[in-house]
Kinemage of the C-alpha trace (Angstrom):
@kinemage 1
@onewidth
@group {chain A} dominant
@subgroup {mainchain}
@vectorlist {calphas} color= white
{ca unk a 1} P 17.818 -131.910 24.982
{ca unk a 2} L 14.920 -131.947 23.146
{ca unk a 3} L 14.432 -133.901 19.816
{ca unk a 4} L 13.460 -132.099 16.812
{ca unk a 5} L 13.705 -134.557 14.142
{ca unk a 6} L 10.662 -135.395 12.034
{ca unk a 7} L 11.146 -139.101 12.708
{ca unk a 8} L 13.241 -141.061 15.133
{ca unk a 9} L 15.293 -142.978 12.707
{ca unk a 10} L 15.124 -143.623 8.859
{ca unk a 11} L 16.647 -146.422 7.108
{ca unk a 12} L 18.445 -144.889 3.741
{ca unk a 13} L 18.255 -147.227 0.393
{ca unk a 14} L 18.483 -144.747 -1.939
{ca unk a 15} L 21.174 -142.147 -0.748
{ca unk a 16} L 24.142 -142.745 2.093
{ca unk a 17} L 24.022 -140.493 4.826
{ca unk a 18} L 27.099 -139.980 6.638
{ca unk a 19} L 28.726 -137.784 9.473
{ca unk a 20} L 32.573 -137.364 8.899
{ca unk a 21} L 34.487 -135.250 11.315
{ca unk a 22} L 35.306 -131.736 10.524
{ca unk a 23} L 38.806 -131.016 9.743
{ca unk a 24} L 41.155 -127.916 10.296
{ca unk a 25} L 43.483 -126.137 7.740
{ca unk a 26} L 46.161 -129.148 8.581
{ca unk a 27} L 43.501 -131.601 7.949
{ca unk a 28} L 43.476 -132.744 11.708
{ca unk a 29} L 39.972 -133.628 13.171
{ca unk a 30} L 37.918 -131.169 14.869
{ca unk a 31} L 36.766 -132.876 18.360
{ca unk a 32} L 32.801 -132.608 18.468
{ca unk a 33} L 32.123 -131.297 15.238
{ca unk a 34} L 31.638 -132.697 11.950
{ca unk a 35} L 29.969 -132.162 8.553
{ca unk a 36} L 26.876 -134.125 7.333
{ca unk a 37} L 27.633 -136.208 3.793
{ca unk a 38} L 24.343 -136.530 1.954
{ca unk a 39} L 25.130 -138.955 -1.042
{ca unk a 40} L 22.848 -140.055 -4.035
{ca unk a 41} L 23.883 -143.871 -4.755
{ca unk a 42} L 22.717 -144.264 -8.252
{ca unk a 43} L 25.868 -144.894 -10.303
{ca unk a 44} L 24.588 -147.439 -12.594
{ca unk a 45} L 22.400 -144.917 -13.803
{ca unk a 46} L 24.192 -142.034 -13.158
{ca unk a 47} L 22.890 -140.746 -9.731
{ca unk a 48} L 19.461 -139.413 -11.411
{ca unk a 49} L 17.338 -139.645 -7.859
{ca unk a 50} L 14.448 -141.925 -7.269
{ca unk a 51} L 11.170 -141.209 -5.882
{ca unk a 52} L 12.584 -143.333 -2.943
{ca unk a 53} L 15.878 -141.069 -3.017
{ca unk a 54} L 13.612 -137.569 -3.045
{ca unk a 55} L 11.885 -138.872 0.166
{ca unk a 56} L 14.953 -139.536 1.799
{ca unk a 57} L 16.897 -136.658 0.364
{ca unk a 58} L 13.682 -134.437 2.459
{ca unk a 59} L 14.327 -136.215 5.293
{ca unk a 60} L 18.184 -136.433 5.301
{ca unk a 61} L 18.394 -132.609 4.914
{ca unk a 62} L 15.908 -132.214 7.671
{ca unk a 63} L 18.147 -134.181 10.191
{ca unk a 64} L 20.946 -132.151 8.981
{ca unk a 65} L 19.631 -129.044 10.055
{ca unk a 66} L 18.628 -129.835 13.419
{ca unk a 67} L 21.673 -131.659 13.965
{ca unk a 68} L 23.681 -129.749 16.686
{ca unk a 69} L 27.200 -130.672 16.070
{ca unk a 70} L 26.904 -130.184 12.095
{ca unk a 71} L 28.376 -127.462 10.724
{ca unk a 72} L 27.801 -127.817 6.890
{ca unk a 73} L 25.999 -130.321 4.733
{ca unk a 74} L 28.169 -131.655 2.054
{ca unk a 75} L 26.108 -132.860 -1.215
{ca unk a 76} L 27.254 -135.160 -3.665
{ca unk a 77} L 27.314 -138.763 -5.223
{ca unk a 78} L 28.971 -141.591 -5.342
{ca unk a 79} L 31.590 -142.357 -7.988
{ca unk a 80} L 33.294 -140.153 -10.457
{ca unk a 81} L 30.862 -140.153 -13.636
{ca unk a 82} L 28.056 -137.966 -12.088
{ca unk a 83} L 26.852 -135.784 -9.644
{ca unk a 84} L 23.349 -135.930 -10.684
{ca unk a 85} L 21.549 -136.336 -14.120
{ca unk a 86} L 18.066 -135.098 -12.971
{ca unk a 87} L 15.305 -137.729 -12.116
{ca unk a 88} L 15.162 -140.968 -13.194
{ca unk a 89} L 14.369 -141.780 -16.561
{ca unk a 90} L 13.138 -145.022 -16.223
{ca unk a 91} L 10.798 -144.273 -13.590
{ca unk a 92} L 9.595 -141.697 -15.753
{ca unk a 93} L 8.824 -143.446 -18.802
{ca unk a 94} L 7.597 -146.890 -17.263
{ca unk a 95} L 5.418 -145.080 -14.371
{ca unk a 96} L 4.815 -141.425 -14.952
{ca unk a 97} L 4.353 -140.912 -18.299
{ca unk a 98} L 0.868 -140.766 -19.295
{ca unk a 99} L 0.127 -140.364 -15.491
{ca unk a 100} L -0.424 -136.712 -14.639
{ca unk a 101} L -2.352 -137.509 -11.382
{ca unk a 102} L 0.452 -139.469 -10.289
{ca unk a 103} L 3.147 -137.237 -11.587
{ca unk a 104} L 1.959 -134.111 -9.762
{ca unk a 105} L 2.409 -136.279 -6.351
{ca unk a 106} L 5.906 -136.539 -7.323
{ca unk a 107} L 6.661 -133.009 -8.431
{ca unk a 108} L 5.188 -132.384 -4.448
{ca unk a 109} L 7.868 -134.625 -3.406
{ca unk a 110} L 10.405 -132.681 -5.683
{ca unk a 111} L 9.093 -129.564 -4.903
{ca unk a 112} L 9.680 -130.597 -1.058
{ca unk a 113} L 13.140 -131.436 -2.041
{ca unk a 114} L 14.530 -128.474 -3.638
{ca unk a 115} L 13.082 -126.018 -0.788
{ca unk a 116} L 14.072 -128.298 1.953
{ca unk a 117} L 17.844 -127.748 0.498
{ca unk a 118} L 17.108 -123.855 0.322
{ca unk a 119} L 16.041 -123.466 3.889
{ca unk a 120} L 18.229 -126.018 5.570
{ca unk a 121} L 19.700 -124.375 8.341
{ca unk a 122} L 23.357 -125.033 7.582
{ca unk a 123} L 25.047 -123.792 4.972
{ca unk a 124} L 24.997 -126.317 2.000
{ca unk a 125} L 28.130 -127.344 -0.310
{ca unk a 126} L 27.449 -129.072 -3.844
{ca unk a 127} L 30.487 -131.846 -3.871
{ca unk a 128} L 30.255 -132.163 -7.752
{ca unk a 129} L 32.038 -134.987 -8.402
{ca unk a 130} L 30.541 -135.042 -12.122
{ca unk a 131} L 27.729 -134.641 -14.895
{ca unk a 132} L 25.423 -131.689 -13.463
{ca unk a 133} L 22.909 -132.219 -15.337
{ca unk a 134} L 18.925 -131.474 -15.823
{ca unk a 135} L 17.384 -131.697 -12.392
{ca unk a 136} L 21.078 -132.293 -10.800
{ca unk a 137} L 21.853 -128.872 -12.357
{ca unk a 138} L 18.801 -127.392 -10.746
{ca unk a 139} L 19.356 -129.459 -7.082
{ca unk a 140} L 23.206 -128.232 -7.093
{ca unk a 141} L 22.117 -124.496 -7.594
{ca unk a 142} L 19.959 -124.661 -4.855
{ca unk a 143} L 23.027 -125.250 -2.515
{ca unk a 144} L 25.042 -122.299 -1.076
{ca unk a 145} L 28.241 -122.858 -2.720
{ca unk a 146} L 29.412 -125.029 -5.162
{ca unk a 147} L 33.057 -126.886 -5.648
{ca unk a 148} L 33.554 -128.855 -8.653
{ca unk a 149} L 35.950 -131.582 -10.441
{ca unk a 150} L 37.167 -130.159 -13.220
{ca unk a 151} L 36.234 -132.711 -15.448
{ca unk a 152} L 32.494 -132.001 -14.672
{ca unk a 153} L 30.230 -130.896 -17.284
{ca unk a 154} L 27.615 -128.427 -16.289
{ca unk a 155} L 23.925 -127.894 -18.166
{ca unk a 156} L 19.541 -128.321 -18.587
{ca unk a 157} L 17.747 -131.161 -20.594
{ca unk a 158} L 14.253 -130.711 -20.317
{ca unk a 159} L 13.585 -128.953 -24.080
{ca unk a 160} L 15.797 -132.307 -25.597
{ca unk a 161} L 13.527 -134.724 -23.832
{ca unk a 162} L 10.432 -133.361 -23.072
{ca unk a 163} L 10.007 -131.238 -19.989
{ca unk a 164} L 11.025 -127.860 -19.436
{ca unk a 165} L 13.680 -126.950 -16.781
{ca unk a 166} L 11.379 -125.830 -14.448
{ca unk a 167} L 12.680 -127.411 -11.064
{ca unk a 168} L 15.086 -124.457 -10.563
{ca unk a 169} L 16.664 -123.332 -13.286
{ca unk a 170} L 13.926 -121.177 -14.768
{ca unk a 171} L 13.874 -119.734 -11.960
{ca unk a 172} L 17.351 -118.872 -10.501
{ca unk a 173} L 20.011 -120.341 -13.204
{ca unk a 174} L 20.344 -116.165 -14.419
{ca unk a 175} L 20.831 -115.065 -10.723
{ca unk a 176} L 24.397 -117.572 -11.391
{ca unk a 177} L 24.824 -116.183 -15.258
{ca unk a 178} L 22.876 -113.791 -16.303
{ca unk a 179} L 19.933 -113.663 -18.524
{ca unk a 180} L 21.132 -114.499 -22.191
{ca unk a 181} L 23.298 -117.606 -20.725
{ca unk a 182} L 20.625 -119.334 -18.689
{ca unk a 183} L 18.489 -118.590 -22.212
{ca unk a 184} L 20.865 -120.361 -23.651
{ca unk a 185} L 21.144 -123.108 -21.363
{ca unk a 186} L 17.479 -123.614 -20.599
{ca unk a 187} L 16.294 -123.836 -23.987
{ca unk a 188} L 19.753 -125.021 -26.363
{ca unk a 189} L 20.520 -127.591 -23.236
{ca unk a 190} L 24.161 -127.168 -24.658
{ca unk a 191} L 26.503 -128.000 -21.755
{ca unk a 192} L 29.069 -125.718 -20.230
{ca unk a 193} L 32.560 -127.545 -19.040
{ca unk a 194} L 33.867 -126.695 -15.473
{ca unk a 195} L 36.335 -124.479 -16.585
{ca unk a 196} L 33.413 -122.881 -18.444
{ca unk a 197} L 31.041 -123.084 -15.052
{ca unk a 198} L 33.418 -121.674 -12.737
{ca unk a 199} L 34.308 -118.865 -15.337
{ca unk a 200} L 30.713 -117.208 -15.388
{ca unk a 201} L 30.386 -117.535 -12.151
{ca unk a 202} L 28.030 -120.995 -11.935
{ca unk a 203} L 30.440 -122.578 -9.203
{ca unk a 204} L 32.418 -121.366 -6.985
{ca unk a 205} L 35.909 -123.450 -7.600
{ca unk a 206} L 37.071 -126.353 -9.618
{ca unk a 207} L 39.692 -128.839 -9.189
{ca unk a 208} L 41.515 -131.569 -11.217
{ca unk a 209} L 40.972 -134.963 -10.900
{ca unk a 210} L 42.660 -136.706 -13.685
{ca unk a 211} L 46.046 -138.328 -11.990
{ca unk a 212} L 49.029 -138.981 -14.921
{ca unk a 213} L 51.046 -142.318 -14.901
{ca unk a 214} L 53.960 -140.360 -13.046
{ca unk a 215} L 51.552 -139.389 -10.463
{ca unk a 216} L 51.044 -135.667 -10.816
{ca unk a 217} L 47.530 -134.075 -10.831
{ca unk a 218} L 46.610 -132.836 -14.800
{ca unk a 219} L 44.037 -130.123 -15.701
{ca unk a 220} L 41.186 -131.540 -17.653
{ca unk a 221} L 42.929 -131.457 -21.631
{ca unk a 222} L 39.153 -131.388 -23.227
{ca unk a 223} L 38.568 -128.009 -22.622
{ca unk a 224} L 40.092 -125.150 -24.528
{ca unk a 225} L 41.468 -122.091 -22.352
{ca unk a 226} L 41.788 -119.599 -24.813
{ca unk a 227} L 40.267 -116.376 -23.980
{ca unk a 228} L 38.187 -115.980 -26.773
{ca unk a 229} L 37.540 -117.257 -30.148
{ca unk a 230} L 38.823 -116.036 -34.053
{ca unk a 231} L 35.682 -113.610 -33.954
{ca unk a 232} L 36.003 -112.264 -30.529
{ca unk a 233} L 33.426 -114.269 -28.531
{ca unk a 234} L 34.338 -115.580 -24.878
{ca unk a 235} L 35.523 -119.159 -25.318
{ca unk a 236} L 37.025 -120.561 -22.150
{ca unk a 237} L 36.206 -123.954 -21.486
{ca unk a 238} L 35.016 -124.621 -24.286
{ca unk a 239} L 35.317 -128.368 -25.433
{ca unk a 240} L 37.982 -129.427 -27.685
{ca unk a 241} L 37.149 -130.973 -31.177
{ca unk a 242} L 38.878 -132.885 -34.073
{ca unk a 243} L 42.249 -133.123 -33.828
{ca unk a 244} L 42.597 -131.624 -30.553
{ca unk a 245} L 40.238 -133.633 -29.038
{ca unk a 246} L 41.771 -137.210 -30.282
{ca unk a 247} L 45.187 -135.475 -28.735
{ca unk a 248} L 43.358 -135.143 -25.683
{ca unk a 249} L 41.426 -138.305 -25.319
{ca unk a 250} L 45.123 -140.098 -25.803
{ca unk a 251} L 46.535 -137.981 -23.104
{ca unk a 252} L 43.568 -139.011 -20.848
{ca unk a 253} L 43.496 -142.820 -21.791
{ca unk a 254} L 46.524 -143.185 -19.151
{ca unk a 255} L 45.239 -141.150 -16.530
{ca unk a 256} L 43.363 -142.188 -13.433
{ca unk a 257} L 40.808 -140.370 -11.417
{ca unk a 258} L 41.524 -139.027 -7.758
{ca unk a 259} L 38.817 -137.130 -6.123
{ca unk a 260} L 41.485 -136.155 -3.055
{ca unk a 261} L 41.737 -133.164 -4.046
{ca unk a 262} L 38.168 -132.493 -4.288
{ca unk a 263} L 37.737 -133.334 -0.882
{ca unk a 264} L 40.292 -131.363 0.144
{ca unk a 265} L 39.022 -128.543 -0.976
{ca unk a 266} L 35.263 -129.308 0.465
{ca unk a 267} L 36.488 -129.874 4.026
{ca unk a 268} L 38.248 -126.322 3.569
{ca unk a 269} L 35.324 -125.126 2.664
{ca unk a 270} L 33.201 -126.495 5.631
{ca unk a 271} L 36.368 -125.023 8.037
{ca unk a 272} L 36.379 -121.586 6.199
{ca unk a 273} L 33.124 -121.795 7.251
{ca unk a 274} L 33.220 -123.032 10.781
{ca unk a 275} L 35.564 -119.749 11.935
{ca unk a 276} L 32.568 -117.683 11.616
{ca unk a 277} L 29.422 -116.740 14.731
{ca unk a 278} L 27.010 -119.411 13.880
{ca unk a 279} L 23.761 -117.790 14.085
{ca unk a 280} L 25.597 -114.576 12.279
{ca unk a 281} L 26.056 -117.088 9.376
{ca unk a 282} L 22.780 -118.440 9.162
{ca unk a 283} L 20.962 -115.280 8.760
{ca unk a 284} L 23.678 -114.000 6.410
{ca unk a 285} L 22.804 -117.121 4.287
{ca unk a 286} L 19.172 -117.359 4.548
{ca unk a 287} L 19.227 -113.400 3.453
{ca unk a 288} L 21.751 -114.451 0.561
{ca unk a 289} L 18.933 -117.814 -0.371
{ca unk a 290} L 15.877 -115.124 -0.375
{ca unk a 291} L 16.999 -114.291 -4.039
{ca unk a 292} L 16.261 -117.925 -4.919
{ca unk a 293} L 13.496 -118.723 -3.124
{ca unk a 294} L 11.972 -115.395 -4.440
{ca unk a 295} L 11.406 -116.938 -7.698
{ca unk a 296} L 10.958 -120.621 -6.785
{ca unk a 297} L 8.534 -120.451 -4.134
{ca unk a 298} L 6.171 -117.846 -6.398
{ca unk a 299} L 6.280 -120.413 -9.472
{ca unk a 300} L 6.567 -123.404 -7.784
{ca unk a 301} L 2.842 -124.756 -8.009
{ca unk a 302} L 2.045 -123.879 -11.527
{ca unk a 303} L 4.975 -125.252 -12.582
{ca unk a 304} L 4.492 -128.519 -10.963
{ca unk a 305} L 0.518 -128.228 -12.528
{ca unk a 306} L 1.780 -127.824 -16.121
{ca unk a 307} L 4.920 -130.366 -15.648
{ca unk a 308} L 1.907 -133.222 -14.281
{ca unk a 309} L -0.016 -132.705 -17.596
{ca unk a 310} L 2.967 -132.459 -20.037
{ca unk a 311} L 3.003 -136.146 -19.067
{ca unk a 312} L -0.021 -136.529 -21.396
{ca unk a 313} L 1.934 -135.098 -24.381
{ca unk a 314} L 5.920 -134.304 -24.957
{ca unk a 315} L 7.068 -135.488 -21.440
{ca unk a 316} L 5.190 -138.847 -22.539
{ca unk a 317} L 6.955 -138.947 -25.869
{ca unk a 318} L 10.727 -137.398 -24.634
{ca unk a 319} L 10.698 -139.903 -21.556
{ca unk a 320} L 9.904 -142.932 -23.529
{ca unk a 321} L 12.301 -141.800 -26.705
{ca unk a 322} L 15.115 -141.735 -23.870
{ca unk a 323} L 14.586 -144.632 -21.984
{ca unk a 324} L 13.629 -147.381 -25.775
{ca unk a 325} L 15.557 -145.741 -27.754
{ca unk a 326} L 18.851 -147.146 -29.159
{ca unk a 327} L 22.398 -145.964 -27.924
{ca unk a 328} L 23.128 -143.218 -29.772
{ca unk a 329} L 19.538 -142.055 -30.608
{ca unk a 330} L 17.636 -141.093 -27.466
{ca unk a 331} L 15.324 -138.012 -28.963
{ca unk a 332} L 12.543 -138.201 -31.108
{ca unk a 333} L 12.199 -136.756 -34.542
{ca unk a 334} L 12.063 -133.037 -33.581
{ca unk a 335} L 11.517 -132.179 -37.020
{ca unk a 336} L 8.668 -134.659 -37.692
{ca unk a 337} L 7.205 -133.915 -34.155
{ca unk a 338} L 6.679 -130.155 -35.632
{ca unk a 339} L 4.999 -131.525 -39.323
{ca unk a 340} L 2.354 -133.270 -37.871
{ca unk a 341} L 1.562 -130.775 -35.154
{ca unk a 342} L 1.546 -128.157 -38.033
{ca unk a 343} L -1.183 -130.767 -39.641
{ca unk a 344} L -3.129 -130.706 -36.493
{ca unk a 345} L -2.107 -134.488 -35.451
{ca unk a 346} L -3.690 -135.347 -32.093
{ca unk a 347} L -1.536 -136.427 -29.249
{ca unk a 348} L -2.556 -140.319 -30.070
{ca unk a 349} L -0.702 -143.635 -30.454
{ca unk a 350} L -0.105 -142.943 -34.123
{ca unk a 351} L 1.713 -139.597 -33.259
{ca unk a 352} L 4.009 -141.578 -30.882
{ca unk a 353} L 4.780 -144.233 -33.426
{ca unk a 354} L 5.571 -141.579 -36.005
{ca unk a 355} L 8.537 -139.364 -33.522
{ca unk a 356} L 9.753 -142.084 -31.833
{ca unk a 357} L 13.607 -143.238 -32.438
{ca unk a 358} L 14.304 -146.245 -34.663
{ca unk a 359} L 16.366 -148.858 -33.620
């Protein structure tokens, strides 16, 4: 047989790579075939992807797809605190910020990413095992279907921090919600629960994870499940507050966390999947994808173009503010950001000193 990889064999740092068997509706092994696990491993800083983990996230994908005896690529993370939080803060502020040359080589990279999981040619499952947030909101809608702890917490960043949700979710988030929601997430960067996510239609199922000291599985007791609110408006999922929230952190404190479930439901998914013509599938989800890729592959460069020089200006400020600030004060001063831009203030040292958090 011929070998279509791009290269021979890559060593992983940044991501775990895994083939685990598929399994029937019994949860028996299916002889021959399996499922590709593609895993960021980033849990200290909750799974937000490298420029290392982009590279290998291209490549991982891409031996995925020509990988014979795969039937579907499972996405996710390690631990139970995140999925993904978008890229990596860190890098951002201590390498790419105030870098636009070398920023725009990244967004290539990221731009490489997010198509390679649209045209992979097996169908793609978002494990979310957690925070979906920023770019990990944007790299879990570009996957086919999405199944999701129900403790996960769904939503964009860029506006809070100084980019603009443009790796995806400018582009596709209303195909998931419609229009006035993905407004509302893109710009507000409010965050939507699970129960809230799988409600609008943003995933496809959600499952608990929260295990009580007698052993049984508990629905996540943040989130409110009332239909709507005192005026009308929808309201499920929506997160718990004051009283009922101190109620529901006690009930929590006990409880431990058991993804089993959440597997569970993935490998159904992947057999679900499997008892279906194989080529029949592919086109059916590559016709499905075209929606997406309609709008990412048509904005795609001038969005990376503007994203490289934001560097110079908010993305410089927001990435910094998040990665020096203290704790519980990662933004700058919004409000004195807008004075001294409405006095003219040049993007300049001054400017930075002036919006940046204090400790």
């Amino acid at each position: 047989m011929k070998n279509h990889h791009l290269i021979d064999r890559c060593d992983y740092r940044d991501i775990l790579v895994e083939k685990r068997p598929l399994r029937d509706a019994h949860g028996a092994e299916v002889p021959g075939l399996y499922n590709a696990w593609i895993l960021l491993n980033n849990e200290k800083q909750l799974n937000s992807y490298t420029t290392q983990a982009v590279k290998e996230l291209i490549l991982a994908f891409r031996e995925a797809s020509c990988d014979r005896s795969v039937v579907a690529v499972v996405f996710s993370a390690v631990g139970d605190k995140a999925f993904c939080t978008g890229g990596n803060t860190k890098e951002y502020a201590e390498y790419y910020a105030g870098n636009p040359q070398e920023y725009k080589q990244y967004m290539r990279l990221f731009n490489d990413m997010v198509t390679g999981i649209l045209l992979c040619d097996k169908p793609v499952i978002n494990r979310v095992n957690g925070m979906r947030i920023g770019g990990g909101q944007e790299i879990g809608m570009a996957c086919d279907f999405s199944i999701a702890a129900d403790t996960a917490r769904f939503g964009q960043a860029g506006p809070k921090h100084g980019s603009a949700p443009d790796g995806g979710s400018t582009d596709f988030l209303h195909l998931f919600v419609g229009i006035t929601r993905a407004m509302a997430s893109c710009t507000l960067c409010e965050h939507w629960s699970a129960h809230a996510a799988v409600d609008i239609g943003l995933v496809n199922k959600i499952v608990p994870v929260l295990k009580a000291p007698d052993g049984r599985f508990i629905g996540n007791p943040m989130v409110s499940l009332e239909r709507f609110d005192a005026w009308g408006n929808p309201a499920y999922g929506a997160f718990k507050s004051g009283t009922e929230r101190e109620a529901a952190k006690a009930a929590m404190a006990g409880c431990t966390t058991d993804l089993s479930l959440l597997d569970a439901e993935v490998e159904a998914m992947a057999y679900k999947l499997s008892l279906t013509m194989p080529d029949c599938l592919a086109k059916t989800i590559e016709s499905v994808r075209k929606k997406k890729l309609e709008h990412w592959q048509r904005n795609g460069e001038s969005n990376r173009s503007w994203l490289a020089l934001n560097m110079m200006t908010e993305a410089r400020a927001g990435f910094r503010a998040f990665n020096e600030g203290p704790r519980h004060q990662r933004e700058v001063d919004f409000l004195e950001l807008r004075r001294a831009l409405a006095e003219a203030h040049p993007w300049d040292d001054a400017l930075l000193a002036r919006i940046m958090p204090k400790a």
